[in-house]
Backbone as XML, in Angstrom:
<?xml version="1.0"?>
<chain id="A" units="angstrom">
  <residue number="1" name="UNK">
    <atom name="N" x="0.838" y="-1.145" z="0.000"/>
    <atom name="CA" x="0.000" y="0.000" z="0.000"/>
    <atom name="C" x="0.892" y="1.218" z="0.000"/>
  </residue>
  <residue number="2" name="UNK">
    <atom name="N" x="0.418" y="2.155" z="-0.693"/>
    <atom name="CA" x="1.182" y="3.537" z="-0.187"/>
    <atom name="C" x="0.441" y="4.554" z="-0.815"/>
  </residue>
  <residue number="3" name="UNK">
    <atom name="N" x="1.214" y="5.771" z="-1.142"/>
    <atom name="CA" x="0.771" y="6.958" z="-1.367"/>
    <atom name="C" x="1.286" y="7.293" z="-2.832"/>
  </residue>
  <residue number="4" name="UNK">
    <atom name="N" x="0.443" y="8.456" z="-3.068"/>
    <atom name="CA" x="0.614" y="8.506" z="-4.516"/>
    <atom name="C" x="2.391" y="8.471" z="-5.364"/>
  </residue>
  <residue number="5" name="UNK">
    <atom name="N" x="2.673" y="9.246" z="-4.048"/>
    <atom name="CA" x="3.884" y="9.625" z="-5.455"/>
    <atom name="C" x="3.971" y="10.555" z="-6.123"/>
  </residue>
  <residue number="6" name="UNK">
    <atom name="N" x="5.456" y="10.729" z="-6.377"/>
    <atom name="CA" x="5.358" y="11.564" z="-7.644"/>
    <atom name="C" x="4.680" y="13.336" z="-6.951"/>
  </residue>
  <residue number="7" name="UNK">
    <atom name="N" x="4.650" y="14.115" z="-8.127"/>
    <atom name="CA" x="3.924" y="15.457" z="-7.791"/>
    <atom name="C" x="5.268" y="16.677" z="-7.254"/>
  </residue>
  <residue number="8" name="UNK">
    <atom name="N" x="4.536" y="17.984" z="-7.215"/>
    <atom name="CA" x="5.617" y="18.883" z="-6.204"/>
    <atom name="C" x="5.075" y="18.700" z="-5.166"/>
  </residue>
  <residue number="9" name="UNK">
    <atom name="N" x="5.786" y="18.990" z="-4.229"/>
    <atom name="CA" x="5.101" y="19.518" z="-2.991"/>
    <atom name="C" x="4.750" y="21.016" z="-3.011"/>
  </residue>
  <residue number="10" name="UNK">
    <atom name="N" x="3.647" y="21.310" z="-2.297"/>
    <atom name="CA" x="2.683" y="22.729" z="-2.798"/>
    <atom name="C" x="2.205" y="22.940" z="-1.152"/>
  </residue>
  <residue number="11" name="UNK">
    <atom name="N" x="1.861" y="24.083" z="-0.956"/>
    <atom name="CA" x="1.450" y="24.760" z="-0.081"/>
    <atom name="C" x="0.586" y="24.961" z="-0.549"/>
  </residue>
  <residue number="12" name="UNK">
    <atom name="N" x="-0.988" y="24.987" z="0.181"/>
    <atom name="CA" x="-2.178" y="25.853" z="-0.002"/>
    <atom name="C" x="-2.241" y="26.751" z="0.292"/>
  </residue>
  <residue number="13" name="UNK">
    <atom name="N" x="-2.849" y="27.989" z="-0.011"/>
    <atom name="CA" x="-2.341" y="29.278" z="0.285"/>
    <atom name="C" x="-3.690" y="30.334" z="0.995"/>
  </residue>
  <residue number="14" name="UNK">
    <atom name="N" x="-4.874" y="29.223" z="0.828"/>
    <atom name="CA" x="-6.178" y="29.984" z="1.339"/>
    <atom name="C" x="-7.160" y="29.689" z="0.104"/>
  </residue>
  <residue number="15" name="UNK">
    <atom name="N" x="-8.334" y="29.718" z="0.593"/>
    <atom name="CA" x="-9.454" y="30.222" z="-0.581"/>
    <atom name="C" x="-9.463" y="30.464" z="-1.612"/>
  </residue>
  <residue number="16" name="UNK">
    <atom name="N" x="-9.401" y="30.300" z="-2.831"/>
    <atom name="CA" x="-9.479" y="30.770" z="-4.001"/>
    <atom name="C" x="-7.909" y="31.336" z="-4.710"/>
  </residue>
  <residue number="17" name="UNK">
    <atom name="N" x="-7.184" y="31.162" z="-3.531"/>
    <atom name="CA" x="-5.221" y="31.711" z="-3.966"/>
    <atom name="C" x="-4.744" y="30.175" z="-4.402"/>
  </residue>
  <residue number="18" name="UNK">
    <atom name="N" x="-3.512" y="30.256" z="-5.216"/>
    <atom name="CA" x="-2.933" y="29.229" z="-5.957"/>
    <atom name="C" x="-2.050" y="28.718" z="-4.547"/>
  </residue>
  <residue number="19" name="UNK">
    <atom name="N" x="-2.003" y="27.914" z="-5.153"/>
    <atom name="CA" x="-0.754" y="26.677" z="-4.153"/>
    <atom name="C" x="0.271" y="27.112" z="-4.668"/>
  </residue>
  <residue number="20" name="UNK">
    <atom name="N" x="1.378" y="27.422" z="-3.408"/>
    <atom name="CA" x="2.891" y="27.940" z="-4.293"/>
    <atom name="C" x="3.882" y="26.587" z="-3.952"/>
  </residue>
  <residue number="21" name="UNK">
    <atom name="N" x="4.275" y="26.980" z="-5.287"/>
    <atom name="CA" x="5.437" y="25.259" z="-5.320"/>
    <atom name="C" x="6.343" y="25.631" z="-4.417"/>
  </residue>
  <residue number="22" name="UNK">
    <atom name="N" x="7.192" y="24.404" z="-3.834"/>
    <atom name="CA" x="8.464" y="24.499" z="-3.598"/>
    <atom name="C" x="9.317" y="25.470" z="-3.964"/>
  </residue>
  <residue number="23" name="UNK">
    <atom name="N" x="9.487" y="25.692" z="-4.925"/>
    <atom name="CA" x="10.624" y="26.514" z="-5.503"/>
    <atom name="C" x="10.183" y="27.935" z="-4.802"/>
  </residue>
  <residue number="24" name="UNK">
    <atom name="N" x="9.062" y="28.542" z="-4.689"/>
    <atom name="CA" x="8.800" y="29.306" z="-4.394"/>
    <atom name="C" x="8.269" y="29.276" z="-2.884"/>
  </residue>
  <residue number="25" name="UNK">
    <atom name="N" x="8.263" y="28.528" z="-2.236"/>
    <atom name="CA" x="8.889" y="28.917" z="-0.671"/>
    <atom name="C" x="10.235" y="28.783" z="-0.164"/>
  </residue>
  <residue number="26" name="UNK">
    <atom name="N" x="10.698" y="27.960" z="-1.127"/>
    <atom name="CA" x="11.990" y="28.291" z="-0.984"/>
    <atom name="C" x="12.879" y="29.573" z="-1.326"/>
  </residue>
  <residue number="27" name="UNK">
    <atom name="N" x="12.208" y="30.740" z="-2.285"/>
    <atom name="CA" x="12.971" y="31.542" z="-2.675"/>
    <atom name="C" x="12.133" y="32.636" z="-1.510"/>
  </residue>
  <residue number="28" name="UNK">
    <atom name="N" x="10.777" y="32.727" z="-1.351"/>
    <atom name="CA" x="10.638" y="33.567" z="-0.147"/>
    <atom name="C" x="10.986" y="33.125" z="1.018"/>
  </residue>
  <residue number="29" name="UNK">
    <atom name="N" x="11.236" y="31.660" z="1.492"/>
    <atom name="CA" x="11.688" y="31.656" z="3.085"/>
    <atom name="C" x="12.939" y="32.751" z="3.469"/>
  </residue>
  <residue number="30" name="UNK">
    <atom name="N" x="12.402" y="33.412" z="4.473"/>
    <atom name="CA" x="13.487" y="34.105" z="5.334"/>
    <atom name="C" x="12.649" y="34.145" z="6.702"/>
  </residue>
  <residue number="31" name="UNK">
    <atom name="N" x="13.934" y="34.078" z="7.627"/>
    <atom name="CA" x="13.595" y="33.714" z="8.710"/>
    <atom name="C" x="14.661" y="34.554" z="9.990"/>
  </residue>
  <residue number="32" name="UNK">
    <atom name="N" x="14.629" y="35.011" z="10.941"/>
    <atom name="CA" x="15.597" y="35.363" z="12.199"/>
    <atom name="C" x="15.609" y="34.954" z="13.173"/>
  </residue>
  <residue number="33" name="UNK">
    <atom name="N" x="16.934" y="34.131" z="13.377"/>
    <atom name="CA" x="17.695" y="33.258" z="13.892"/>
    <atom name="C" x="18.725" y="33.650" z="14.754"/>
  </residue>
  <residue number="34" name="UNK">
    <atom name="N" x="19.316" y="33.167" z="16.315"/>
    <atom name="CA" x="20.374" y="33.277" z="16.887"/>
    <atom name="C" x="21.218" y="32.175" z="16.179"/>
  </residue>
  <residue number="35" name="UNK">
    <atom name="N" x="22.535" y="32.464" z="16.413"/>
    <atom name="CA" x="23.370" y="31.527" z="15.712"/>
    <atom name="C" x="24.257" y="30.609" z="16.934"/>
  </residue>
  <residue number="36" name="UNK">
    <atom name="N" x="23.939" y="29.101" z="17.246"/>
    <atom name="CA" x="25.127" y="28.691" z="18.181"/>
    <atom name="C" x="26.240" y="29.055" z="17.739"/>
  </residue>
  <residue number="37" name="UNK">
    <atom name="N" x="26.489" y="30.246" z="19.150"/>
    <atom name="CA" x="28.172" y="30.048" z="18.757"/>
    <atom name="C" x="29.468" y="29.090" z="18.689"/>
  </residue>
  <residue number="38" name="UNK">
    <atom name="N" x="30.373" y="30.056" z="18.001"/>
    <atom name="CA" x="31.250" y="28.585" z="18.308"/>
    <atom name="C" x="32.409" y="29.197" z="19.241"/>
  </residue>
  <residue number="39" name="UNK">
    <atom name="N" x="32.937" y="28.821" z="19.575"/>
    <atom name="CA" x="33.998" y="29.030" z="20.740"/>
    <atom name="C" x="35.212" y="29.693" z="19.833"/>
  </residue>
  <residue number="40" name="UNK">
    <atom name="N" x="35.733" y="30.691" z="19.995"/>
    <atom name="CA" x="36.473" y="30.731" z="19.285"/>
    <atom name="C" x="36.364" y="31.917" z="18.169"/>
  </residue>
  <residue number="41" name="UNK">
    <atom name="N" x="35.045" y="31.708" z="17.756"/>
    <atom name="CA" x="34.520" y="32.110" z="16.433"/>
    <atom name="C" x="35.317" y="34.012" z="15.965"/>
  </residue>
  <residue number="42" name="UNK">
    <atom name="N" x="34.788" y="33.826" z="14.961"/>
    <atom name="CA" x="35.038" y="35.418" z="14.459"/>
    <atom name="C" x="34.053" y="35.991" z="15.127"/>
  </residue>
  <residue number="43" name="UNK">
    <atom name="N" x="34.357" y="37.160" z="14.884"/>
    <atom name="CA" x="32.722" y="38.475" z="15.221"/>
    <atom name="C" x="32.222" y="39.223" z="13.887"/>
  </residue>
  <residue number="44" name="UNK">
    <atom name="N" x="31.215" y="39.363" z="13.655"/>
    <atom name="CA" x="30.719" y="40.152" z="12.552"/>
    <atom name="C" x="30.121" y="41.443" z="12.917"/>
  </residue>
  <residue number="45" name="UNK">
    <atom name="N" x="30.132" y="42.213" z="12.012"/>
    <atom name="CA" x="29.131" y="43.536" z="12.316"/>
    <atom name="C" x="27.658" y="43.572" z="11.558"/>
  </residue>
  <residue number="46" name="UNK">
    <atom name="N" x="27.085" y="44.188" z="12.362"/>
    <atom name="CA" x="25.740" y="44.549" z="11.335"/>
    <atom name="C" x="25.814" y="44.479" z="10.339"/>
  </residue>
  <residue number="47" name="UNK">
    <atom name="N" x="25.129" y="44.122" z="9.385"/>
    <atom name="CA" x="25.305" y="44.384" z="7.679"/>
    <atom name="C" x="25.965" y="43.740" z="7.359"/>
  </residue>
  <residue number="48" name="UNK">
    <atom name="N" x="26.946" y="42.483" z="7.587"/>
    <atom name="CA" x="27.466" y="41.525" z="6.796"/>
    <atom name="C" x="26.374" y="40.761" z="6.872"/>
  </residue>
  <residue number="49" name="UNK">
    <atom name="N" x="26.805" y="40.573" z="4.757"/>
    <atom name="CA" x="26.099" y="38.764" z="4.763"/>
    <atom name="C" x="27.107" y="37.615" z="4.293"/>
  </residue>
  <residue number="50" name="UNK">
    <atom name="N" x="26.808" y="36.478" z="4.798"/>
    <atom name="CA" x="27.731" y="35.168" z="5.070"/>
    <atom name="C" x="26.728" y="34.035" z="4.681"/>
  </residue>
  <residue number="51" name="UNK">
    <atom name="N" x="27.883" y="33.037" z="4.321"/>
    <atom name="CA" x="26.959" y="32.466" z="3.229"/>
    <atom name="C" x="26.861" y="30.982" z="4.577"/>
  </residue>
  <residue number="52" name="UNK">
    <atom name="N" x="25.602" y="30.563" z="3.701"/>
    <atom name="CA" x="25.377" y="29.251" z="5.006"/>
    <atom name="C" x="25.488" y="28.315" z="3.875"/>
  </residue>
  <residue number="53" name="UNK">
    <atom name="N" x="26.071" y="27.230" z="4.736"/>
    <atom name="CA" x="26.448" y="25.919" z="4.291"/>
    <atom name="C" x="26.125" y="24.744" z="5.010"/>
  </residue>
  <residue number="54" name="UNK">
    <atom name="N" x="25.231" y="23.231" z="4.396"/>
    <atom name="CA" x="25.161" y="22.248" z="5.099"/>
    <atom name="C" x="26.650" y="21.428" z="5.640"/>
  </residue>
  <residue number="55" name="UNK">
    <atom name="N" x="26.334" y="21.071" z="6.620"/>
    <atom name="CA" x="27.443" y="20.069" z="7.030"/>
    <atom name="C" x="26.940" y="19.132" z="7.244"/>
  </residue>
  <residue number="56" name="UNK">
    <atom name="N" x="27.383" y="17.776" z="7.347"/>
    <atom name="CA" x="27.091" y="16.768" z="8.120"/>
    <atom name="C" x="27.274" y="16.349" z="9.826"/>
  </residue>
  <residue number="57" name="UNK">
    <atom name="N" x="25.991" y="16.416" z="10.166"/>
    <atom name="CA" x="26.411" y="16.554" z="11.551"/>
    <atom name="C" x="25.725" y="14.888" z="12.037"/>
  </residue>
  <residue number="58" name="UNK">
    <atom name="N" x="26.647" y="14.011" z="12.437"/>
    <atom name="CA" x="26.048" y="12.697" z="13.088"/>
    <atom name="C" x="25.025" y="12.440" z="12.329"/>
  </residue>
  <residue number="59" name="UNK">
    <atom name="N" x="23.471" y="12.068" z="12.282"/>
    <atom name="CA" x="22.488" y="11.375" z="11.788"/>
    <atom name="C" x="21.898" y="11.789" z="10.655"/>
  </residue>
  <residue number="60" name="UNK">
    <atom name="N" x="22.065" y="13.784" z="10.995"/>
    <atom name="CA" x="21.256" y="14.458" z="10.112"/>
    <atom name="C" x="22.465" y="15.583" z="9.359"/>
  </residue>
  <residue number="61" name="UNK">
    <atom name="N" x="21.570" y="16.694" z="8.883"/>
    <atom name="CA" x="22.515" y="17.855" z="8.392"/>
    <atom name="C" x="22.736" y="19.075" z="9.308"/>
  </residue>
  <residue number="62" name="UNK">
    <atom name="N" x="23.089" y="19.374" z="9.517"/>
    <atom name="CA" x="23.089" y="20.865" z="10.271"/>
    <atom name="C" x="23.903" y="22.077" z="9.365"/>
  </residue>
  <residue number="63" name="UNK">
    <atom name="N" x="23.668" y="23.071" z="9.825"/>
    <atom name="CA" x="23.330" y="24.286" z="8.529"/>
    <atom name="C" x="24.957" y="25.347" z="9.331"/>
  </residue>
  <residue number="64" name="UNK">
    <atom name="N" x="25.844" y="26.027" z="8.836"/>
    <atom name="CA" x="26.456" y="26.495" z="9.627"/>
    <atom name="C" x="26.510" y="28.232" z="8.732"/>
  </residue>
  <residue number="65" name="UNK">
    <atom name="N" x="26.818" y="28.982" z="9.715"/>
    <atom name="CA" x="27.350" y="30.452" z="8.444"/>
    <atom name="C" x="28.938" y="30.509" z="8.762"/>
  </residue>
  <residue number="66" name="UNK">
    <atom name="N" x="29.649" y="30.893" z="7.708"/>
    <atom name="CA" x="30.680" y="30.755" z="7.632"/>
    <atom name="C" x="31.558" y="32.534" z="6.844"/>
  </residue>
  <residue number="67" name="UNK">
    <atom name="N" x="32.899" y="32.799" z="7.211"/>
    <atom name="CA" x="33.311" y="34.580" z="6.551"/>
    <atom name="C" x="33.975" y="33.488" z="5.427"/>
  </residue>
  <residue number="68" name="UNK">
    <atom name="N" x="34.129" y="34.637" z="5.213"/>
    <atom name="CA" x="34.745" y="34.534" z="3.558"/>
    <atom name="C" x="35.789" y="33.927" z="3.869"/>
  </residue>
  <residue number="69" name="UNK">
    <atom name="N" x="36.809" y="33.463" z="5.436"/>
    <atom name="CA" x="38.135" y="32.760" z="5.059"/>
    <atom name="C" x="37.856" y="31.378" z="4.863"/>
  </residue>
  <residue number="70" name="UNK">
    <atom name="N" x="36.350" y="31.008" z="5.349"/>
    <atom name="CA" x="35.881" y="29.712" z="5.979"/>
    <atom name="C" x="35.707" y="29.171" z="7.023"/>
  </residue>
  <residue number="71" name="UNK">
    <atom name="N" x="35.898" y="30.259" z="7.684"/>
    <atom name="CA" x="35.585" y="29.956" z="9.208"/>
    <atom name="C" x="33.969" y="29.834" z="9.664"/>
  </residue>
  <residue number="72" name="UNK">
    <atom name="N" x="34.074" y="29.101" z="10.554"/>
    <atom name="CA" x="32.642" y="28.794" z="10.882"/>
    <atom name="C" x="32.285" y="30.051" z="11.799"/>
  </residue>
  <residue number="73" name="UNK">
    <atom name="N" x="31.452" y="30.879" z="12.064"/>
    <atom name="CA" x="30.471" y="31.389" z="12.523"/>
    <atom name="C" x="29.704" y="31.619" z="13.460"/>
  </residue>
  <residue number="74" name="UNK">
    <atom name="N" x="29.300" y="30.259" z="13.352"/>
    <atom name="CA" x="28.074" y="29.686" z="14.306"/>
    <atom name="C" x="26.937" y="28.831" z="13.982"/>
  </residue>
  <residue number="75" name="UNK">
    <atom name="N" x="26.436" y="27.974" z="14.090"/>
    <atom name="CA" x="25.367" y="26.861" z="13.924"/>
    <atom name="C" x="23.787" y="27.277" z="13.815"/>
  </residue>
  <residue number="76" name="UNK">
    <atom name="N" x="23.439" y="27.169" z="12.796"/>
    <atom name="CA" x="21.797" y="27.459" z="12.574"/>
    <atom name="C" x="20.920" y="26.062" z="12.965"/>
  </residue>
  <residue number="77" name="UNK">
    <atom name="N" x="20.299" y="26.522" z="14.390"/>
    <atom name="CA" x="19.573" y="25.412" z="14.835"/>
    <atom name="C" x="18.164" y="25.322" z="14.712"/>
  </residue>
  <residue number="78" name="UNK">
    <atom name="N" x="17.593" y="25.978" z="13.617"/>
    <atom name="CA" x="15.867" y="26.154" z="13.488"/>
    <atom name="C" x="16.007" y="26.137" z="12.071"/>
  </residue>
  <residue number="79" name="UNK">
    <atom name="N" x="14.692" y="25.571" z="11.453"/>
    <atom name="CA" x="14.435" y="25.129" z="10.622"/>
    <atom name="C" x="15.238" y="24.685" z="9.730"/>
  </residue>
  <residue number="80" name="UNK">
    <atom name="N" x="15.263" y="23.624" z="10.209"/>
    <atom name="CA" x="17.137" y="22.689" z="9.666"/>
    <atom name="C" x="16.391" y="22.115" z="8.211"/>
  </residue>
  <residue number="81" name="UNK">
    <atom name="N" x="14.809" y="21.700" z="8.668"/>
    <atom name="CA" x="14.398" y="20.955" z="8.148"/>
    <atom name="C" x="13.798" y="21.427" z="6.420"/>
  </residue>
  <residue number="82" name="UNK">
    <atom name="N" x="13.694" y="22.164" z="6.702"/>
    <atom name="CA" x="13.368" y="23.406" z="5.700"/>
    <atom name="C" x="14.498" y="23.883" z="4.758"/>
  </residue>
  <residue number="83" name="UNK">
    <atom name="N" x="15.662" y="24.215" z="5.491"/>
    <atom name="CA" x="16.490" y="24.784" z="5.034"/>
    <atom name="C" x="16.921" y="23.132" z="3.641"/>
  </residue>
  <residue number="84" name="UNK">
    <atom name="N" x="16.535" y="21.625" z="4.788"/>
    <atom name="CA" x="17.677" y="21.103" z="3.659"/>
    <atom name="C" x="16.570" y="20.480" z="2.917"/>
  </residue>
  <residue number="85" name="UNK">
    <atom name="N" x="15.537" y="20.689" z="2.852"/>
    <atom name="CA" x="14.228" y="20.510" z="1.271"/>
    <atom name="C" x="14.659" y="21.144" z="0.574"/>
  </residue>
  <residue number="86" name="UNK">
    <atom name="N" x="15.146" y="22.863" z="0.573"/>
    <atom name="CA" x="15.176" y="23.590" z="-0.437"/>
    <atom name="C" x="16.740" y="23.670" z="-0.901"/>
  </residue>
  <residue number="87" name="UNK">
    <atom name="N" x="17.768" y="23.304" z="0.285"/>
    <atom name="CA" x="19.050" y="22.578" z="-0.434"/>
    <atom name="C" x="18.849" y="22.102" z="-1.624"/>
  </residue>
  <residue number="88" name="UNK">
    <atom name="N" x="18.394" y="20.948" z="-0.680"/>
    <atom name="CA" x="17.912" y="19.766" z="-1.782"/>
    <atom name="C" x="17.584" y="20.167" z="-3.350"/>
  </residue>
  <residue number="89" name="UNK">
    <atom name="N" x="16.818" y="21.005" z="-3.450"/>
    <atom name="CA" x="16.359" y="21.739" z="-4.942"/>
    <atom name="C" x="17.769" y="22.238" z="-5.246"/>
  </residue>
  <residue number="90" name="UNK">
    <atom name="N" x="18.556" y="22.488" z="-4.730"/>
    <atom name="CA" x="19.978" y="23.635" z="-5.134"/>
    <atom name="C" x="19.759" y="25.530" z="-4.674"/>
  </residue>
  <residue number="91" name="UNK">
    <atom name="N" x="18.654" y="25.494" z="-3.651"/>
    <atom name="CA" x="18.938" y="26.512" z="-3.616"/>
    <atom name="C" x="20.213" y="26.814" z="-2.304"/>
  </residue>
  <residue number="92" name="UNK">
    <atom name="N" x="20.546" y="27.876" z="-2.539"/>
    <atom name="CA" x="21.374" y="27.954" z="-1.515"/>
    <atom name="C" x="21.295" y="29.261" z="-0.263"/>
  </residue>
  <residue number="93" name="UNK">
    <atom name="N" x="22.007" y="29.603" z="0.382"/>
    <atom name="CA" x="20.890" y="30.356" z="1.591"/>
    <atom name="C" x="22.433" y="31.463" z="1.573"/>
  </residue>
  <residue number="94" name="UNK">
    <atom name="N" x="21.916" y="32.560" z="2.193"/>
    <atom name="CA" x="23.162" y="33.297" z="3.137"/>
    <atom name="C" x="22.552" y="33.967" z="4.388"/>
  </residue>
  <residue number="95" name="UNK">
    <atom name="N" x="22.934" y="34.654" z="5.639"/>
    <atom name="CA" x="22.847" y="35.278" z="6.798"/>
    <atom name="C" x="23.289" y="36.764" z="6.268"/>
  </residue>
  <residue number="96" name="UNK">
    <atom name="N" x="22.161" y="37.690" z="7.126"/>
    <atom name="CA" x="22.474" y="39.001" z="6.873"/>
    <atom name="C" x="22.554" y="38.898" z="8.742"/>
  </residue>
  <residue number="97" name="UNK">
    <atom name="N" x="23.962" y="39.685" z="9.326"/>
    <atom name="CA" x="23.827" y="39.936" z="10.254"/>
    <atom name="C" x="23.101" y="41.423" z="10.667"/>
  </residue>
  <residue number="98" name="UNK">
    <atom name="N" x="21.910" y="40.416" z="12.144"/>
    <atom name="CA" x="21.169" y="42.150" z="12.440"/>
    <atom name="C" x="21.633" y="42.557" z="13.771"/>
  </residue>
  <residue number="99" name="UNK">
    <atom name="N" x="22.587" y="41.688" z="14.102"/>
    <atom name="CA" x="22.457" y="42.260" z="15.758"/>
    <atom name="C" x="24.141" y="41.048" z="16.616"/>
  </residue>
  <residue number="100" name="UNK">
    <atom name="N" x="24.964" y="41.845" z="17.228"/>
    <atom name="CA" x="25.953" y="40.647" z="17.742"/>
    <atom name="C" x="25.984" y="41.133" z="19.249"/>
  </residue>
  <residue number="101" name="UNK">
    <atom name="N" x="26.066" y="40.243" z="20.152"/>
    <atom name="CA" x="25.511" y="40.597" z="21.492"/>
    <atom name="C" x="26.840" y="39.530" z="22.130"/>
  </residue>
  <residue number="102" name="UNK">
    <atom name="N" x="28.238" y="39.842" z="22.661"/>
    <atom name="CA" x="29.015" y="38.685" z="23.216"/>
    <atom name="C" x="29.169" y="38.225" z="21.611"/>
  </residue>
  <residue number="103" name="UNK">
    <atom name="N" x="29.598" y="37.086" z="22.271"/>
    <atom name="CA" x="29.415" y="36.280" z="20.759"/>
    <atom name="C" x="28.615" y="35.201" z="19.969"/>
  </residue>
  <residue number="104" name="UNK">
    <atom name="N" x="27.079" y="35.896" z="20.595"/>
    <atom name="CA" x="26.116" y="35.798" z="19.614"/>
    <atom name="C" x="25.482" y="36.440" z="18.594"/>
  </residue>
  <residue number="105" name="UNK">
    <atom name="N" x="25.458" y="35.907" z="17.571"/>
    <atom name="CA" x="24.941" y="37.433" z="16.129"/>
    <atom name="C" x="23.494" y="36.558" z="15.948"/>
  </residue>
  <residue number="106" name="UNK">
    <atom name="N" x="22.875" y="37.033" z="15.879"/>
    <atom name="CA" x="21.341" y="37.296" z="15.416"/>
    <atom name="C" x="20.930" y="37.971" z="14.099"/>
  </residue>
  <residue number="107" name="UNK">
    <atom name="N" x="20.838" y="37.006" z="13.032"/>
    <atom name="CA" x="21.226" y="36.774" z="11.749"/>
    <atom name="C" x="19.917" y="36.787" z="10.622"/>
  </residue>
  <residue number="108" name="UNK">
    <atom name="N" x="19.838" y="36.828" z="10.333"/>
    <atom name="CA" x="18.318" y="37.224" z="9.008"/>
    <atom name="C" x="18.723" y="36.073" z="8.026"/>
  </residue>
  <residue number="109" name="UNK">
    <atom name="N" x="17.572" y="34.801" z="8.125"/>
    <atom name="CA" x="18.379" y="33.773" z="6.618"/>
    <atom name="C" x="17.915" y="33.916" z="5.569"/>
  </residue>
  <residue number="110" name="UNK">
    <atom name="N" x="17.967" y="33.973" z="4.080"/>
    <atom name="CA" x="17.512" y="34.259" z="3.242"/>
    <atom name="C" x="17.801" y="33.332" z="2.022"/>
  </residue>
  <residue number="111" name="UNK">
    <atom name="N" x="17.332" y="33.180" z="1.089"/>
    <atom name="CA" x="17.648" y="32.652" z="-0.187"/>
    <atom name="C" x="18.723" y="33.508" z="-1.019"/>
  </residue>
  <residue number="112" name="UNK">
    <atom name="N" x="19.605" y="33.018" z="-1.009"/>
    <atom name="CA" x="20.816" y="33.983" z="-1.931"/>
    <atom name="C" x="20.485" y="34.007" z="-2.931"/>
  </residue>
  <residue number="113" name="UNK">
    <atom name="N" x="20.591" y="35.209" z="-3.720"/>
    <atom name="CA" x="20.040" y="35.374" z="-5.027"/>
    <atom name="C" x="20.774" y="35.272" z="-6.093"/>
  </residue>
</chain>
């Protein structure tokens, strides 16, 4: 027994509004996020954006932002799940930093364009 198969996955959107594909919650998801820090890490200022990258973390993926040398950042721990559906398609994400407090930055995620 199973299920159909096949198809996009679609969002309903309300009453009489179209279902938006995948592709297109993936290009509007944005979301604001604290970032686990990492020990160590760099510091950013307001207004940088940094690009996020999956890693493999033990069972699943986990999402990290990283500066331009490659240094890690800090760990994106919310909507992991989300983030790696629309991986998955090839899209890819970056962090706009809005806020660094110690060395936590509080980060804006977005679909890189």
């Amino acid at each position: 027994m199973g299920g159909g198969g096949g198809g996009d996955y679609r969002v309903p959107t309300g009453p009489g509004k179209p279902e938006l594909s995948a592709e297109d919650i993936c290009m509007s998801m944005s979301f604001t996020t604290e970032l686990q820090p990492v020990p160590g890490g760099s510091i950013h200022q307001k207004g940088d954006v940094l690009p996020v990258l999956p890693t493999a973390a033990g069972a699943g993926t986990a999402f990290v932002v990283v500066d331009d040398s490659g240094e890690v950042v800090g760990t994106i721990i919310e909507r992991t799940a989300d983030l790696q559906r629309c991986t998955d398609l090839g899209f890819s994400f970056e962090a706009e930093v809005q806020e660094v407090f110690l060395d936590t930055h509080t980060v804006l995620v977005r679909a890189a364009l």
